[in-house]
MINUPA-449790 format. One record per residue (C-alpha): x, y, z. Coordinates in pm, whole numbers, plus 50000, padded with zeros to 5 digits. Layout:
// MINUPA-449790
XYZ ...
// end
This chain:
// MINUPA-449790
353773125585577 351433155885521 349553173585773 346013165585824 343853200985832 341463200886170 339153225386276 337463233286688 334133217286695 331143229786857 328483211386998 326573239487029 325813241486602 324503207886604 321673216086902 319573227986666 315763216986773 314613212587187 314783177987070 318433178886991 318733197987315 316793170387509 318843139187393 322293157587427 321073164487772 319653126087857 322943113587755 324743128887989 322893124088248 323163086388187 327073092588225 325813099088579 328803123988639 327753161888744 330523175888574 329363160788243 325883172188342 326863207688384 328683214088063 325913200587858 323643227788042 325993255487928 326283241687577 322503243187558 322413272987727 324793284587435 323183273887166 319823290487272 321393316387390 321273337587705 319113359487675 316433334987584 317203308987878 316933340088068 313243351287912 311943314687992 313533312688322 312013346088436 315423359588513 317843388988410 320733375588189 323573384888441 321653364588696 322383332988515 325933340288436 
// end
């Protein structure tokens, strides 16, 4: 039996558009678990990237880290 080739996935390459963002986000908040919640922040956080969740927060990158 041969060995099947897999690769890490990323959520964070398929948030594309705010409205990606937005749906990834309302899903997990209809798992109604914080945990859940708070990883899909940082994912979205990631795939904006810091520096620009920190330019529309108002707030210095290392504050959000």
């Amino acid at each position: 039996m041969g060995h099947t080739q897999t690769r890490p996935w990323d959520v964070t390459e398929y948030l594309e558009t705010e409205e990606d963002m937005v749906a990834y986000l309302e899903a997990a908040l209809e798992e109604d678990d914080p945990r859940l919640v708070a990883v899909a922040l940082g994912d979205i956080a990631r795939a904006k990237g810091m520096k620009q969740v920190a330019l529309d927060a108002g707030l210095g990158r290392e504050s959000l880290y």
